[in-house]
LUMVEXFI-432737 format. One line per field, with one value per residue (C-alpha): x, y, z; residue in one letter. Coordinates in Angstrom, 2 decimals. Each point is the difference from the previous one (the first is absolute). Layout:
! LUMVEXFI-432737
px	[X|...]
py	[Y|...]
pz	[Z|...]
code	[a|...]
! end
This chain:
! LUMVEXFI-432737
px	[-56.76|0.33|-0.47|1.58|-2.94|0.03|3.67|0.22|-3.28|1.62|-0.82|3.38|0.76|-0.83|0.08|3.07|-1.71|0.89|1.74|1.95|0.15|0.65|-1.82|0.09|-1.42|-2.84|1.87|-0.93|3.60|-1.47|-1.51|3.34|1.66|-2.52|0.48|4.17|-1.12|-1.76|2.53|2.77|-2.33|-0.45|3.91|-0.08|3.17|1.49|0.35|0.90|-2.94|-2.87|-3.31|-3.20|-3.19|-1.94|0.47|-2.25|0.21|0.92|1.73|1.91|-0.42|3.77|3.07|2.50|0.13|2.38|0.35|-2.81|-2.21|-0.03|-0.09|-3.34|-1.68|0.48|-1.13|-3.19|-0.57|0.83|-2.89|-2.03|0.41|-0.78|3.75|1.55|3.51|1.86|1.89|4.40|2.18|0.82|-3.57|-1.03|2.41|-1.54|-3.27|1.00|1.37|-2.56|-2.52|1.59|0.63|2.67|3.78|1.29|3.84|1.31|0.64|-3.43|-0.73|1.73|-2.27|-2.88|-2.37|-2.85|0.19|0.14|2.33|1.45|3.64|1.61|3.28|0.07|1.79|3.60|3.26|0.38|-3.30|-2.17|-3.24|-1.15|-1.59|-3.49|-0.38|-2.63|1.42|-2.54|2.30|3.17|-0.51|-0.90|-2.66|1.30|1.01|3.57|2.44|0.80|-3.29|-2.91|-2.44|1.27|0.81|3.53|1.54|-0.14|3.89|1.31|2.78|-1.20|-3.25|2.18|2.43|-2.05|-3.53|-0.17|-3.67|-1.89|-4.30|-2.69|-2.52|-2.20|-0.30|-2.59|1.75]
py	[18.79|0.58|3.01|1.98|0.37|-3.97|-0.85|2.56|-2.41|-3.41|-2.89|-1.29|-2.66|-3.42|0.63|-2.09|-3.56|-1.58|-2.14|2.53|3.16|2.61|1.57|-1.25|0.28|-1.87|-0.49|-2.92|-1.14|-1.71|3.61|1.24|-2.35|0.70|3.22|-0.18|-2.53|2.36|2.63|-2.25|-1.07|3.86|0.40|3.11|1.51|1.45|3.82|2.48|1.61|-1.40|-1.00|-1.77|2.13|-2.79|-1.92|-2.36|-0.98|-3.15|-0.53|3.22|3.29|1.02|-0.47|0.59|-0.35|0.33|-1.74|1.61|0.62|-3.15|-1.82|2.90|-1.50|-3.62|0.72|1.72|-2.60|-3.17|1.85|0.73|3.65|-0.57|1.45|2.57|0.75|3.22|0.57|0.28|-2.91|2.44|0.82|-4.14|-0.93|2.96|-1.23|-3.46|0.86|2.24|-2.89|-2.48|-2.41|-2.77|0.83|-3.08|-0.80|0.14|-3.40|-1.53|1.43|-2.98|-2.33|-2.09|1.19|1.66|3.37|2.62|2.78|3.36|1.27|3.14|1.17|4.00|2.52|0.86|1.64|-3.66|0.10|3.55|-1.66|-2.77|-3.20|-2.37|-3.41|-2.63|-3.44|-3.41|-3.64|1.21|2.54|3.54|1.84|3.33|2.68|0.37|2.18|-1.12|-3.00|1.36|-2.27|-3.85|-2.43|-1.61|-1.34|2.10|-1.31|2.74|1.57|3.78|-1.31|-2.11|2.85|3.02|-0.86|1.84|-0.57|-2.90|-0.21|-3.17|1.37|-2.98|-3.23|-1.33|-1.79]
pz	[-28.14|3.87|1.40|2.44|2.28|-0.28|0.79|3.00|1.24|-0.86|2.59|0.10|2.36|2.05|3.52|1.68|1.61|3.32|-2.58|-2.02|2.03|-2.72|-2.71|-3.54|-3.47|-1.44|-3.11|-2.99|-0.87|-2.75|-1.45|0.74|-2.20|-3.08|0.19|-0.15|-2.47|-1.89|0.16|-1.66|-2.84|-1.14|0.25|2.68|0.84|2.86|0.34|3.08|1.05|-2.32|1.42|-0.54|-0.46|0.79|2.70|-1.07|-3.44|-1.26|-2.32|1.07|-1.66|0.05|-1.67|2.02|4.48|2.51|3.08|2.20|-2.43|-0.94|3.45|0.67|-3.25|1.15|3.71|-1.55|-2.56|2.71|2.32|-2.80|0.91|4.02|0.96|-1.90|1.36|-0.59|-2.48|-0.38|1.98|3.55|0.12|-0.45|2.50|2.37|-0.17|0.88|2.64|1.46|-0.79|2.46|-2.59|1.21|-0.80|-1.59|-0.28|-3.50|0.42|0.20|-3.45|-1.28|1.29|-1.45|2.77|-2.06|1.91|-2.39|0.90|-0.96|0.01|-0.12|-0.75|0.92|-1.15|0.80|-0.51|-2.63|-1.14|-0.31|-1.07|1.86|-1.20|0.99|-0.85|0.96|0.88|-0.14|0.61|-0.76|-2.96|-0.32|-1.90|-0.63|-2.86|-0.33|-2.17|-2.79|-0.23|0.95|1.97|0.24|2.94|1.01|2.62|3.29|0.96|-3.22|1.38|-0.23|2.48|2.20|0.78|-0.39|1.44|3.17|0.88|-0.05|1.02|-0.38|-2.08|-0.16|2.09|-2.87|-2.43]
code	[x|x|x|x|x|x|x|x|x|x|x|x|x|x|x|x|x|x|x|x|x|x|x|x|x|x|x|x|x|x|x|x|x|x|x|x|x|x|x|x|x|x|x|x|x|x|x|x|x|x|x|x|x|x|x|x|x|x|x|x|x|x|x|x|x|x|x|x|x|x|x|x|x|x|x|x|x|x|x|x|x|x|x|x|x|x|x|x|x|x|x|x|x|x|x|x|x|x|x|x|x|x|x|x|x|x|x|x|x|x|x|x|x|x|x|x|x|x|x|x|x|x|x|x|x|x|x|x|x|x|x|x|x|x|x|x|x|x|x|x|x|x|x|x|x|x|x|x|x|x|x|x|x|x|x|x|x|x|x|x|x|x|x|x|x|x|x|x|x|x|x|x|x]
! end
């Protein structure tokens, strides 16, 4: 289990290259995948509010995940525990953006480009929670009401109309 002492210490990200000029994440897309893998084998659900314990464990130790809590487990899993992010959607999309990672157009999550990104939809007068989804060659790895952790298409209509911020979160595929 992490600790807090070691996730207020993470090493979190690749400094930006002459050829890519922002920071990004050293994430394993492949680990990624296992572990959404993983998470659809045992059946977990999604639910408001409910977290992982353990970052780290795989298969997961959880039942049920929302959106952020998910998207923190698969971050800490992807960098074997090397960046944890912070948890709930505002506070995700915060720390992207204090973390000069590239914005990205909503757009480009559609492509077959191997970046790995993360989207945001935040809250508002339509929508009081918000919602954070990881997006890989045109489909998401997220939580989501009424699922629980799975992958589809990035062009659904609630991401294509609502997603209001868009970051690269890793250049590695």
């Amino acid at each position: 289990m992490l600790t807090l002492e070691r996730e207020l210490h993470s090493p979190a990200l690749l400094p930006p290259t002459q050829g890519y000029p922002w920071h990004s994440v050293p994430l394993d897309t492949e680990r990624m995948r296992r572990y959404l893998g993983s998470c659809l084998a045992q059946g977990i659900s999604y639910a408001l509010g409910a977290k992982a314990e353990d970052l780290l464990a795989v298969p997961p130790d959880y039942r049920q995940i929302d959106c952020s809590g998910w998207v923190r487990a698969a971050v800490a899993v992807a960098t074997e525990g090397r960046l944890i992010l912070p948890d709930g959607s505002v506070n995700q999309n915060d720390w992207c953006a204090a973390h000069d990672l590239k914005r990205s157009a909503f757009a480009a999550c559609r492509l077959q480009d191997g970046l790995t990104r993360i989207g945001f939809i935040r809250p508002s007068v339509y929508h009081r929670i918000g919602h954070v989804y990881l997006v890989h060659n045109g489909r998401t790895l997220e939580s989501w009401s009424g699922h629980g952790p799975g992958s589809r298409p990035v062009v659904t209509h609630i991401l294509s109309a609502e997603t209001t911020d868009v970051y690269v979160l890793a250049v590695r595929p």
